[in-house]
C-alpha positions as CSV (number, residue, x, y, z in Angstrom):
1,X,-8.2,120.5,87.9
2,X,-11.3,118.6,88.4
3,X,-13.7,117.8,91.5
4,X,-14.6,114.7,93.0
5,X,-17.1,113.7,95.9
6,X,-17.1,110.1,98.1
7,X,-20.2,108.6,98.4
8,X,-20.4,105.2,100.4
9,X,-21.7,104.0,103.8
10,X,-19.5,105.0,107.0
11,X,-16.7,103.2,107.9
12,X,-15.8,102.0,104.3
13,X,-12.9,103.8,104.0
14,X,-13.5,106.4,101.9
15,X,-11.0,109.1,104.2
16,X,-8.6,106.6,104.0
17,X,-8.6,106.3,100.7
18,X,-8.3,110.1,100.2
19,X,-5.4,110.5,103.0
20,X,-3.7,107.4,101.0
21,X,-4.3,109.2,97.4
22,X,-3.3,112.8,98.6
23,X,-1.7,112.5,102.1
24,X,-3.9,115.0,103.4
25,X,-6.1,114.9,105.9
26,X,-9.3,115.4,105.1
27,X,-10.9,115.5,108.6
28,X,-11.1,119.1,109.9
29,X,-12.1,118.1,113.0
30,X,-10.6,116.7,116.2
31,X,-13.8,115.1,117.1
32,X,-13.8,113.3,113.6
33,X,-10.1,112.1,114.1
34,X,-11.0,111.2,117.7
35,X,-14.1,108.9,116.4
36,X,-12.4,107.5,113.1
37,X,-15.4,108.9,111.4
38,X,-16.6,112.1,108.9
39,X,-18.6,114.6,110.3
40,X,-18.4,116.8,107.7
41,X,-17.4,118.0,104.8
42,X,-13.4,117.4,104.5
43,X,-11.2,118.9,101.2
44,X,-8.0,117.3,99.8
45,X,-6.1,117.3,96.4
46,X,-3.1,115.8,94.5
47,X,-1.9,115.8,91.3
48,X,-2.5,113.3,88.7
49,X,0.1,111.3,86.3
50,X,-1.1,113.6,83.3
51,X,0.0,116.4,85.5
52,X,-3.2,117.6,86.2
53,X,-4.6,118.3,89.6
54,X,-7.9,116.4,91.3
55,X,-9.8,118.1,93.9
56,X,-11.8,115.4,96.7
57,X,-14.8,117.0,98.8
58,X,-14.8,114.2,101.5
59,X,-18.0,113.4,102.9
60,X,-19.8,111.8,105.6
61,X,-21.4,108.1,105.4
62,X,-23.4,108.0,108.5
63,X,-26.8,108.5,108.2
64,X,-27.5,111.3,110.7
65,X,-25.5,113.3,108.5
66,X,-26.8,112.9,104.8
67,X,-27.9,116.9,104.5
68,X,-23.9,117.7,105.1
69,X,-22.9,115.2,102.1
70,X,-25.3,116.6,100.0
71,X,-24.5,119.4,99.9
72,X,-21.1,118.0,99.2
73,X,-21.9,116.8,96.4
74,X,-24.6,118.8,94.9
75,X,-22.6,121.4,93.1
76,X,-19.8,118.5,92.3
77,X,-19.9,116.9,89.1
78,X,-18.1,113.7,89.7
79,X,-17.8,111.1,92.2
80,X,-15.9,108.0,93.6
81,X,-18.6,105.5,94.8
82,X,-16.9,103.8,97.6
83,X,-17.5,99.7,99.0
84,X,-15.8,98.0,101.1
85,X,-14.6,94.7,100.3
86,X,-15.0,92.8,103.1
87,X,-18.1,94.2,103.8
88,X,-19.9,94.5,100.3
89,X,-23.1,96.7,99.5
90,X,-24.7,98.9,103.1
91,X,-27.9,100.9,103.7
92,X,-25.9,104.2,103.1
93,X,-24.3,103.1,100.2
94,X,-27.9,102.7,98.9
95,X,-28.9,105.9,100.3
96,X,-26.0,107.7,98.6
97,X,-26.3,105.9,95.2
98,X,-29.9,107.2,95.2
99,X,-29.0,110.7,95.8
100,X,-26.1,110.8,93.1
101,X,-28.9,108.9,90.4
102,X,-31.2,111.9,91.7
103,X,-28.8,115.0,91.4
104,X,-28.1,112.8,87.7
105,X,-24.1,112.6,88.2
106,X,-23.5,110.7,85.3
107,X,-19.3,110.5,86.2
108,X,-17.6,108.9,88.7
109,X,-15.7,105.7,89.7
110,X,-16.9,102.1,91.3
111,X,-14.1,102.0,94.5
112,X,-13.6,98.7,96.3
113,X,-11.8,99.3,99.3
114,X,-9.5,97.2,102.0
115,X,-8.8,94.6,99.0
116,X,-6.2,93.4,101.6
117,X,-9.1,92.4,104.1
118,X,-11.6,90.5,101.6
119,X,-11.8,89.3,98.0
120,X,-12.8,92.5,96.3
121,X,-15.0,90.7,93.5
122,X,-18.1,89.8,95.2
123,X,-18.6,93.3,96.5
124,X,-17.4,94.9,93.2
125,X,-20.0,92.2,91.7
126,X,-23.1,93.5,93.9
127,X,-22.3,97.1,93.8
128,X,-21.9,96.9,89.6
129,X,-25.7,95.2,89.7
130,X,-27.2,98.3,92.2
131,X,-25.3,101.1,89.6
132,X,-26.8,99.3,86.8
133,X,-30.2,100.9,86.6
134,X,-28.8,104.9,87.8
135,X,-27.1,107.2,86.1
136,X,-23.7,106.1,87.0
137,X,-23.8,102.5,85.2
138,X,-21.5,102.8,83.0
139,X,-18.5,103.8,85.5
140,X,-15.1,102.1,85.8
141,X,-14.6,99.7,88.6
142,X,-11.3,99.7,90.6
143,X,-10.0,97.6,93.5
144,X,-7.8,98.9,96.2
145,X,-5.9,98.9,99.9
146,X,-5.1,102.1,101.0
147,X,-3.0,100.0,103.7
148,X,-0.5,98.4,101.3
149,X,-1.0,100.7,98.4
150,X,-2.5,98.0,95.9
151,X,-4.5,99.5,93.6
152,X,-3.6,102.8,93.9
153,X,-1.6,103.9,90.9
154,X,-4.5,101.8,88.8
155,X,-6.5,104.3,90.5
156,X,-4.8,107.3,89.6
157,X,-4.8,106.3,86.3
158,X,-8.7,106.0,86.2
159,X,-9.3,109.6,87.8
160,X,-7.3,111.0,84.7
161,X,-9.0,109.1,82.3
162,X,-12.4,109.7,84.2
163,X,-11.2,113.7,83.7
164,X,-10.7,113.4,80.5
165,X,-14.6,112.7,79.7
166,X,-16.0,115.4,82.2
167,X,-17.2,118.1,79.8
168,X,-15.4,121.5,79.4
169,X,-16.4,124.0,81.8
170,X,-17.9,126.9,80.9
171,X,-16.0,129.3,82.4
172,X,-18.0,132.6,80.6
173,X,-21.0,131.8,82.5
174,X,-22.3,133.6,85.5
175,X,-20.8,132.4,89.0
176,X,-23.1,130.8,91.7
177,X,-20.8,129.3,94.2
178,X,-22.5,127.6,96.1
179,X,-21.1,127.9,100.5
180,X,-20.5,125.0,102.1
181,X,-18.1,126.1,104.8
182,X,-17.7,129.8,106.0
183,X,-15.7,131.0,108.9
184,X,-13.3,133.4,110.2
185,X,-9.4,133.7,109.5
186,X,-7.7,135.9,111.8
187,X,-6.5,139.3,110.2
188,X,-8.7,138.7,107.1
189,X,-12.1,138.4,107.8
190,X,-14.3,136.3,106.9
191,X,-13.6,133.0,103.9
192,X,-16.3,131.2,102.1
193,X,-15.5,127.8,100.1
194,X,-17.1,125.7,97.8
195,X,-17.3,124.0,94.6
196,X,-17.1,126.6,91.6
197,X,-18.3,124.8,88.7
198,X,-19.1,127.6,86.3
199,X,-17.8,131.0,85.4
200,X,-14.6,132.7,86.6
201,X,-13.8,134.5,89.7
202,X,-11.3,137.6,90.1
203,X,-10.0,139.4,93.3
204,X,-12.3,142.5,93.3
205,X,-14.9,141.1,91.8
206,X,-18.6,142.6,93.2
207,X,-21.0,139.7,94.0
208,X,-24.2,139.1,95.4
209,X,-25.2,137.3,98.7
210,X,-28.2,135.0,97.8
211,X,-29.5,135.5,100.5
212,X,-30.1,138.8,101.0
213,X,-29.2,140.4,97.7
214,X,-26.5,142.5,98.9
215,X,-23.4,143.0,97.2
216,X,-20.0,141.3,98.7
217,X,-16.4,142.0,97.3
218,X,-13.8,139.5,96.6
219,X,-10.8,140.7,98.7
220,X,-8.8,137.6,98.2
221,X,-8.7,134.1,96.5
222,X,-7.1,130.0,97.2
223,X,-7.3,127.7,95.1
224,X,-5.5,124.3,96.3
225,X,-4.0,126.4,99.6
226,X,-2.5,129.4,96.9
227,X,-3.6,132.6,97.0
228,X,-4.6,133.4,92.6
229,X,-5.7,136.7,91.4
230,X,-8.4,134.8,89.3
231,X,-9.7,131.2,89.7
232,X,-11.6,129.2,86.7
233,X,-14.5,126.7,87.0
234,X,-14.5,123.5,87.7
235,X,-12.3,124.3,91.3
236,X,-12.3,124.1,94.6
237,X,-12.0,127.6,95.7
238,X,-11.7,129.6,99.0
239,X,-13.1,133.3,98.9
240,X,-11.8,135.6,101.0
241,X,-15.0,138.6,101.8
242,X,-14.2,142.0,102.4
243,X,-16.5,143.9,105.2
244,X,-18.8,140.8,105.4
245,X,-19.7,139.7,108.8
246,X,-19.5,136.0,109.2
247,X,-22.8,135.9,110.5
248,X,-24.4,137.4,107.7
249,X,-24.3,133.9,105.7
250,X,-23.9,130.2,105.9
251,X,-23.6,126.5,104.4
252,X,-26.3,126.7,101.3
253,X,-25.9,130.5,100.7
254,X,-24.6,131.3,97.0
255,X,-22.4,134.0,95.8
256,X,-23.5,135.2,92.0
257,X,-23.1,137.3,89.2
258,X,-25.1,140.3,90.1
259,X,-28.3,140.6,88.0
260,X,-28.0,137.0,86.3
261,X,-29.7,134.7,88.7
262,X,-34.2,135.0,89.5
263,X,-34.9,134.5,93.4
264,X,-37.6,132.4,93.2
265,X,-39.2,130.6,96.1
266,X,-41.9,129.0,93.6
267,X,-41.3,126.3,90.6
268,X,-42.8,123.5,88.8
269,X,-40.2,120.5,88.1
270,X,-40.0,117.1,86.3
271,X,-39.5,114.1,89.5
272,X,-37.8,110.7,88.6
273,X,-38.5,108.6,91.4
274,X,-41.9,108.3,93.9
275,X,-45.2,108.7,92.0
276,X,-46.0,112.6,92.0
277,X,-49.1,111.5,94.4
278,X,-47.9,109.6,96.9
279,X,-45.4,112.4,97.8
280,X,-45.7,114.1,101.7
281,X,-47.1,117.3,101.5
282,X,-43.5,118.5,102.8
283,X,-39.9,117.5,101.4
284,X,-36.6,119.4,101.9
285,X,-35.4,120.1,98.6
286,X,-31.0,119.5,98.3
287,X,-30.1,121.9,95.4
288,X,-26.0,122.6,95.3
289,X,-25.5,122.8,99.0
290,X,-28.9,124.2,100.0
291,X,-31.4,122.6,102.1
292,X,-34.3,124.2,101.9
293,X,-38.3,122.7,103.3
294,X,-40.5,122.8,100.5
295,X,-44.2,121.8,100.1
296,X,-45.4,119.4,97.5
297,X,-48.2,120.0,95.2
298,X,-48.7,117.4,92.9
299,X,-49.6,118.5,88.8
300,X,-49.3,115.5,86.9
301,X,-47.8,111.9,87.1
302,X,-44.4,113.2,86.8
303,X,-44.2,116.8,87.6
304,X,-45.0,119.1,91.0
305,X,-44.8,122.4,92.0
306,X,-42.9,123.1,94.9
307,X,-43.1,126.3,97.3
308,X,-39.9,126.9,99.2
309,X,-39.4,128.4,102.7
310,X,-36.9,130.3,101.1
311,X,-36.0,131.8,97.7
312,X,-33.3,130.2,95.8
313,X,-31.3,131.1,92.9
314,X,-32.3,128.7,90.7
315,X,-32.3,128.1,87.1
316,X,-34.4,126.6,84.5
317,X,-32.5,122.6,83.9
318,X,-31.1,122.7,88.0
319,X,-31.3,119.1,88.6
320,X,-31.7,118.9,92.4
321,X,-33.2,116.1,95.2
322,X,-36.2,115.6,97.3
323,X,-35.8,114.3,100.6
324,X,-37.9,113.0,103.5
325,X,-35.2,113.3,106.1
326,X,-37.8,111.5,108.4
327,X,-37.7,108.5,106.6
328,X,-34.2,108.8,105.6
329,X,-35.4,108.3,102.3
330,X,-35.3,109.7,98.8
331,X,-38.2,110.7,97.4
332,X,-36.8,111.7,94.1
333,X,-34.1,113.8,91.5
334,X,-36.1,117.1,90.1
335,X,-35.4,118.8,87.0
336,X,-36.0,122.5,87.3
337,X,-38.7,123.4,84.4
338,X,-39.7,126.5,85.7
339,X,-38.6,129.2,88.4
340,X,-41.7,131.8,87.3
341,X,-44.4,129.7,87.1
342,X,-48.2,131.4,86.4
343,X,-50.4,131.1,89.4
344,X,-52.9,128.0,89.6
345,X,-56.4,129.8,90.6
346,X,-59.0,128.4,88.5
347,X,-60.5,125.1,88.8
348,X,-58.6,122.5,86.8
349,X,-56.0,124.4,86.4
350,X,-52.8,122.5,87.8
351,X,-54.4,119.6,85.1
352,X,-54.1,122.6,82.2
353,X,-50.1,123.5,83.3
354,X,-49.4,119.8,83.6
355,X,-50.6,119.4,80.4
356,X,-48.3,122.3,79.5
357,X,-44.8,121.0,81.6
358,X,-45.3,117.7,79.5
359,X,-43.7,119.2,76.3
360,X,-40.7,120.9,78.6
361,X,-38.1,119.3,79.3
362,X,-35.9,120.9,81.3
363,X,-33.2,122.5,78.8
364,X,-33.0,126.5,78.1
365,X,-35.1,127.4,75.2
366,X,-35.7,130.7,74.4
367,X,-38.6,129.9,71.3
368,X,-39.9,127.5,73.9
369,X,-40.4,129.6,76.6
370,X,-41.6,132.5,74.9
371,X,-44.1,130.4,73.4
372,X,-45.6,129.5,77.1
373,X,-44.9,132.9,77.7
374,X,-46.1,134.8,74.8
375,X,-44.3,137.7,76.3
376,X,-41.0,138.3,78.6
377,X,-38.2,140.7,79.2
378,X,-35.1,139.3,77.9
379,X,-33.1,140.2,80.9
380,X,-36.0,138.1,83.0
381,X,-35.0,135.6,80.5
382,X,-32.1,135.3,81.0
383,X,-31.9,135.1,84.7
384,X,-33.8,132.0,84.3
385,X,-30.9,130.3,82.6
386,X,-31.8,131.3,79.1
387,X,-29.6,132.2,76.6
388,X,-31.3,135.6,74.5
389,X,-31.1,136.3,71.0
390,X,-32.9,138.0,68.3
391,X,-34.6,141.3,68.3
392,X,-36.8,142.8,70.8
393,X,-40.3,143.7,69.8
394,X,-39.9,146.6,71.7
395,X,-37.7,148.2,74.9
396,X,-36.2,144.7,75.5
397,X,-39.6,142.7,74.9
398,X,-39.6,139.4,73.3
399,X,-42.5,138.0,72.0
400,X,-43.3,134.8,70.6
401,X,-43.8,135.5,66.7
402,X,-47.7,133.4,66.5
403,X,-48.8,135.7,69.7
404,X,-47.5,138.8,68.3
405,X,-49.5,138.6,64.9
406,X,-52.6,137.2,67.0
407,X,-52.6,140.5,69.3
408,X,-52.2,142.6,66.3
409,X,-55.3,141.1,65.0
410,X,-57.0,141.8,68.3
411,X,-55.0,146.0,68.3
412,X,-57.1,146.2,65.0
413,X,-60.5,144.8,66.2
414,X,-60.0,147.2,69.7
415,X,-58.9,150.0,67.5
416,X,-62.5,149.7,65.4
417,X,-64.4,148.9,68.6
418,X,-63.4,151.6,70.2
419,X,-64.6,153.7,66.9
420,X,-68.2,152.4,66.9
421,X,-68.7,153.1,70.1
422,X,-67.3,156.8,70.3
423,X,-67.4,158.0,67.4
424,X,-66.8,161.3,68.2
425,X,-63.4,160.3,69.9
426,X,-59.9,160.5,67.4
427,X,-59.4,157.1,68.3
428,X,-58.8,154.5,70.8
429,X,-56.8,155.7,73.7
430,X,-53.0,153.6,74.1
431,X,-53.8,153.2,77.6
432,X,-57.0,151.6,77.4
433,X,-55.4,149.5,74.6
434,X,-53.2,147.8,76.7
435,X,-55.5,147.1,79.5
436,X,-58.0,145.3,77.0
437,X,-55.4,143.5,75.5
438,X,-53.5,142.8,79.2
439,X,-50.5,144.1,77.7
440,X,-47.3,144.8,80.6
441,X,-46.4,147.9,78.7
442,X,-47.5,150.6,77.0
443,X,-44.5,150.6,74.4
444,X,-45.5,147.3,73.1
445,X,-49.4,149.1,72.0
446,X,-47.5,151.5,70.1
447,X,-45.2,148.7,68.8
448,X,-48.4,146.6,66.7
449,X,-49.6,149.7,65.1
450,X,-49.0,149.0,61.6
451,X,-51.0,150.5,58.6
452,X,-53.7,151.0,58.0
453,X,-53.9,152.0,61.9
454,X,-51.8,154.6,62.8
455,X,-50.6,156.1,66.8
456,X,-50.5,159.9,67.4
457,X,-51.1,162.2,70.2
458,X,-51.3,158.8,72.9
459,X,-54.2,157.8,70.6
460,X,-54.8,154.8,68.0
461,X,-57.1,154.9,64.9
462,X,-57.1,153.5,61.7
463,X,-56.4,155.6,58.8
464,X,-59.6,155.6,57.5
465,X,-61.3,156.6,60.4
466,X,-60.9,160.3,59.0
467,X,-64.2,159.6,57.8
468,X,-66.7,161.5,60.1
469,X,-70.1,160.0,61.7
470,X,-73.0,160.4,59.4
471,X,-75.1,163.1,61.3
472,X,-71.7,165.0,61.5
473,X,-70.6,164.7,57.5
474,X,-74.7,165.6,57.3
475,X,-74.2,168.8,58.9
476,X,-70.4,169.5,57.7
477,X,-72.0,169.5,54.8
478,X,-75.1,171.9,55.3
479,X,-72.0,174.0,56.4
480,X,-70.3,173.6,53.0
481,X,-73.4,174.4,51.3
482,X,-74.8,177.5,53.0
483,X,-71.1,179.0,52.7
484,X,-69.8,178.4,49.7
485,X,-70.2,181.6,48.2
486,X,-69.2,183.1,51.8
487,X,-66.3,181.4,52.3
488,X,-65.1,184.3,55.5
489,X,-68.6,183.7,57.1
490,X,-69.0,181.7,60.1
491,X,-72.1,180.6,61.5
492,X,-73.5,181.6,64.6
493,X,-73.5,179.4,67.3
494,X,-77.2,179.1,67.4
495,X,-77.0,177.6,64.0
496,X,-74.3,175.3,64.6
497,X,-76.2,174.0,67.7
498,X,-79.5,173.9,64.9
499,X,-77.0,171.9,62.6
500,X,-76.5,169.3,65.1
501,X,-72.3,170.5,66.0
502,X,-71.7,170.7,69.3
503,X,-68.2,171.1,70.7
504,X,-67.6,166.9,70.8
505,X,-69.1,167.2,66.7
506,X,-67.0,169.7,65.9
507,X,-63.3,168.5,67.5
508,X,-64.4,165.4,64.8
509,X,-64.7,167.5,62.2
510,X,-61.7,169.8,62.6
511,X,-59.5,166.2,63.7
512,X,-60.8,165.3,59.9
513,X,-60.1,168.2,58.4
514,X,-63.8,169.2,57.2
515,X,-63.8,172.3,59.0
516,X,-61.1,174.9,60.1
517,X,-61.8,176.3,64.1
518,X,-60.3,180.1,64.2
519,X,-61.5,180.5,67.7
520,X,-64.8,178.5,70.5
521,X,-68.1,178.6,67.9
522,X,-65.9,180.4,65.2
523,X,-65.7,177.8,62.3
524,X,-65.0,178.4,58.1
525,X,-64.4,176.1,55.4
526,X,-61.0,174.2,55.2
527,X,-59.8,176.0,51.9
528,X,-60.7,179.7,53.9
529,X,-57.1,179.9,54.6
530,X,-55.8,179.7,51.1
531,X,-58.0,181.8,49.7
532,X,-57.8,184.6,52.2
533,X,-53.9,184.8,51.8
534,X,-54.9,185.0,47.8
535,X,-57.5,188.3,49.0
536,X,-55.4,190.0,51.0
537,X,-52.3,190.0,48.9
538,X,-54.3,191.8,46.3
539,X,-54.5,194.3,48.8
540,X,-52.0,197.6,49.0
541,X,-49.5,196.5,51.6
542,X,-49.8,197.4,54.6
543,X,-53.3,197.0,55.5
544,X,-55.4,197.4,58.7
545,X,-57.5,195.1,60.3
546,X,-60.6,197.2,58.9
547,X,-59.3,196.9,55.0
548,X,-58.5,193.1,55.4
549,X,-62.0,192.8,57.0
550,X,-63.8,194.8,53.6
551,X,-62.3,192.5,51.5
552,X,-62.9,189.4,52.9
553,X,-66.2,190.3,52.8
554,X,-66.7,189.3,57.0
555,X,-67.0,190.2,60.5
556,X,-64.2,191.1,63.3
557,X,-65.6,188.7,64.8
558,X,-63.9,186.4,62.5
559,X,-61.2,188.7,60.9
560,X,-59.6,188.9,64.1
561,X,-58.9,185.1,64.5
562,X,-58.5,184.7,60.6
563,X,-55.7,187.0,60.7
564,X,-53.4,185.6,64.1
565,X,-54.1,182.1,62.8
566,X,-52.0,183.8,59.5
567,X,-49.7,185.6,61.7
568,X,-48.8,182.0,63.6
569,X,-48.3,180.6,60.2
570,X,-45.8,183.4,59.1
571,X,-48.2,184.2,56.2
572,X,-48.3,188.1,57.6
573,X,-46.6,189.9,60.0
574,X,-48.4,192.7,62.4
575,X,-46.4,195.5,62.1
576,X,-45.7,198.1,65.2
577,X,-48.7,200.8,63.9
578,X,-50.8,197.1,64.2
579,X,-51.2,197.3,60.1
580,X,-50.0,194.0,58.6
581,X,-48.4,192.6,55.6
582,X,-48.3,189.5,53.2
583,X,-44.9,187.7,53.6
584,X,-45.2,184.5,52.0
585,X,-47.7,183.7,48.8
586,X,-49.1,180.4,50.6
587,X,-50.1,179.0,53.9
């Protein structure tokens, strides 16, 4: 099936035309019947000579009700422009054609109507002329009288050639239908309807409520008055909400995919119509069947930013209207560009993002948009409308490939930064890495390091940075010298403090590997270890702590450390009497 809206001034026959065409009747209400005239939104469908099925959202002409046929026709994707014949081209059939140009319906059908009444070609004539410079230009024109039935088979024939050219659905997107009626059926609770024009709804199905994020279940579905366990986009569809108070949402709600659609009550668009400047500082923004007050704030010629009274769930390439419903005028179609914009702060800076918006233009793009972005989640991503591929960087980061080689140019330059000016530090903490590079995440610090700089311990440095300070490899290697021959003596703390190695000096040089720490102010040579293992295996086995003590030529003071560091290592093992032995040749 397929959907169509009427569009036309009141009184032209457009529920005529859809009683004649389906023999239905589209007015709900007794008041409408009573007053001949559309309120608000009426429904209708019949069957085509292909054998398929068109869908008609009925909607009002008369200007005091122009919010209820928008949001008739905002979520539709075709519609039958009606005129009647003997009264040619009206104020609301202006009004109308404007919206359908600004919500860029691009499908639909030129109706003349009550061809029995008037010579349908002058009207035809003048409405052809107005549809020439919007979106709907190239339409089909057909003349009709829904009194005597002329016309109306060449009708038909054009709404199943005018099917034919709608694109294919896509039915594997996420759902965002889009309320325009909700009420309450006896015995089932409360129904929804609307316009599904994407995506693919099944009975128990878990949604979302737009408007307050909480999650609704599909107890039952219509399509066309029958109940289906699963309806397909592009339909007319009646949802059926289990345990959902009827209260809880109304005309311009959504239902959605859970997790696939940003809230956003801030975005910049692209505006085809009024200059960007001369707009009121507040519009009501028509998107699907919302209606939502927004306030303007002009960025360039063409493009604005608009802050909502209420979040929508909007997606980047939603074309929607403007309206100043004081004027009964339309200020303009919008093309979503962004529903995440960056804040405007600076001075200048709504200049600098205009300059920005004018190489977007509207459509998903995932290199694009990382490009503004430099960074983003892809599940953020892809709430906006954007299909996500490749690899993350890191978690589920995306980056754009130019940013990601710039900031690890600037890792490297933090990492060496951070060196000069501690050099006693074993590198640049990852935490203070990401604040100075404004990273969102830790992971994506560790991500960059790439040789020569290397991550360990929460920390970053570059491999060279084993090389020590020069007062520190000074004293290291005052150290070296004076114990060479004693490789089992440590020096006293007085002379390390004499040396210049304090505690910070000395974590350097054991990080480096210049000196080995046994115990606080108990340092030897790096190669001690090695060589004591060779000394005591000489030694009769077992051995006491005294014995081990003589041959290594040293103090308890330093034998006792020397020898648990060996135990730990699984080079000895301390028998019960405490004597020891050598179990393995090397350390």
């Amino acid at each position: 099936m397929f959907v169509v809206a009427t569009a036309g001034h009141v009184d032209h026959g457009k529920s005529t035309l859809v009683r004649a065409l389906t023999g239905m009747e589209p007015d709900r209400w007794a008041e409408e019947r009573r007053r001949g005239m559309t309120i608000d939104l009426g429904f209708a469908w019949t069957a085509l000579p292909s054998g398929g099925t068109v869908a008609f959202v009925d909607v009002p002409g008369h200007e005091r009700f122009v919010p209820n046929m928008l949001a008739g026709v905002g979520p539709v994707p075709a519609a039958l422009v009606v005129v009647a014949a003997d009264e040619g081209w009206m104020p609301q059939s202006a009004e109308h054609l404007a919206a359908l140009h600004a919500l860029g319906v691009s499908y639909g059908l030129l109706v003349v109507t009550r061809a029995d009444l008037a010579d349908p070609g002058p009207a035809a004539a003048r409405a052809r002329a107005e549809l020439a410079a919007t979106s709907l230009a190239a339409v089909d024109t057909v003349a009709v009288s829904a009194v005597t039935g002329a016309g109306l088979p060449g009708l038909r024939a054009a709404l199943d050639r005018l099917a034919a050219r709608l694109p294919a659905p896509a039915t594997e997107a996420p759902v965002r239908l889009w309320v325009d009626r909700a009420f309450t059926v006896r015995g089932a609770g409360t129904v929804v309807t609307g316009t599904l024009g994407a995506g693919r709804l099944r009975v128990g199905d878990e949604l979302e409520l737009a408007s307050t994020g909480e999650p609704v279940r599909v107890r039952g579905l219509h399509r066309l008055g029958e109940a289906r366990p699963e309806v397909d986009a592009v339909a007319r569809v009646a949802v059926n909400l289990r345990g959902t108070p009827r209260d809880r949402l109304g005309r311009g709600d959504a239902l959605l995919t859970p997790g696939r659609f940003r809230h956003t009550d801030l975005l910049d668009v692209r505006l085809a119509g009024d200059p960007a400047a001369e707009l009121p500082a507040t519009l009501t923004l028509h998107v699907g069947a919302a209606a939502v007050p927004a306030r303007v704030r002009p960025l360039g010629a063409d493009t604005v930013r608009l802050r909502l009274a209420r979040p929508l769930p909007l997606l980047v390439g939603d074309r929607a209207l403007l309206r100043d419903p004081g004027r009964h005028h339309v200020a303009g179609g919008v093309t979503v560009l962004d529903v995440a914009p960056p804040p405007l702060t600076r001075r200048g800076a709504a200049a600098a993002r205009a300059a920005v918006l004018a190489g977007v233009d509207g459509r998903p793009d995932l290199a694009g948009e990382l490009r503004r972005r430099g960074l983003a989640r892809a599940a953020d991503l892809a709430r906006t409308g954007v299909e996500v591929t490749g690899r993350p960087v890191a978690g589920d980061w995306l980056a754009d490939p130019e940013h990601w080689r710039r900031l690890g140019v600037r890792l490297a330059g933090e990492v060496a930064r951070h060196a000069r000016e501690h050099p006693l530090e074993p590198g640049a903490p990852v935490e203070l890495l990401r604040q100075r590079l404004g990273l969102p995440d830790r992971a994506l610090v560790e991500a960059l390091v790439r040789p020569p700089l290397r991550a360990h311990a929460g920390r970053v440095t570059a491999a060279a940075a084993d090389a020590l300070p020069e007062p520190v490899a000074r004293a290291v290697a005052r150290v070296r010298a004076e114990y060479a021959d004693r490789p089992f003596r440590a020096p006293e703390a007085e002379r390390l403090t004499a040396l210049g190695l304090g505690p910070r000096e000395i974590g350097a040089a054991v990080r480096a590997g210049a000196l080995l720490r046994l115990a606080e102010n108990v340092v030897l040579l790096p190669g001690a270890v090695d060589e004591a293992v060779r000394v005591l295996a000489g030694l009769p086995q077992p051995f006491t702590l005294s014995a081990a003590r003589q041959a290594l030529d040293t103090t308890r003071r330093v034998a006792v450390p020397l020898l648990e560091l060996l135990d730990r290592r699984g080079v000895t093992r301390r028998l019960p009497d405490d004597a020891r032995i050598v179990v393995a040749a090397g350390s």
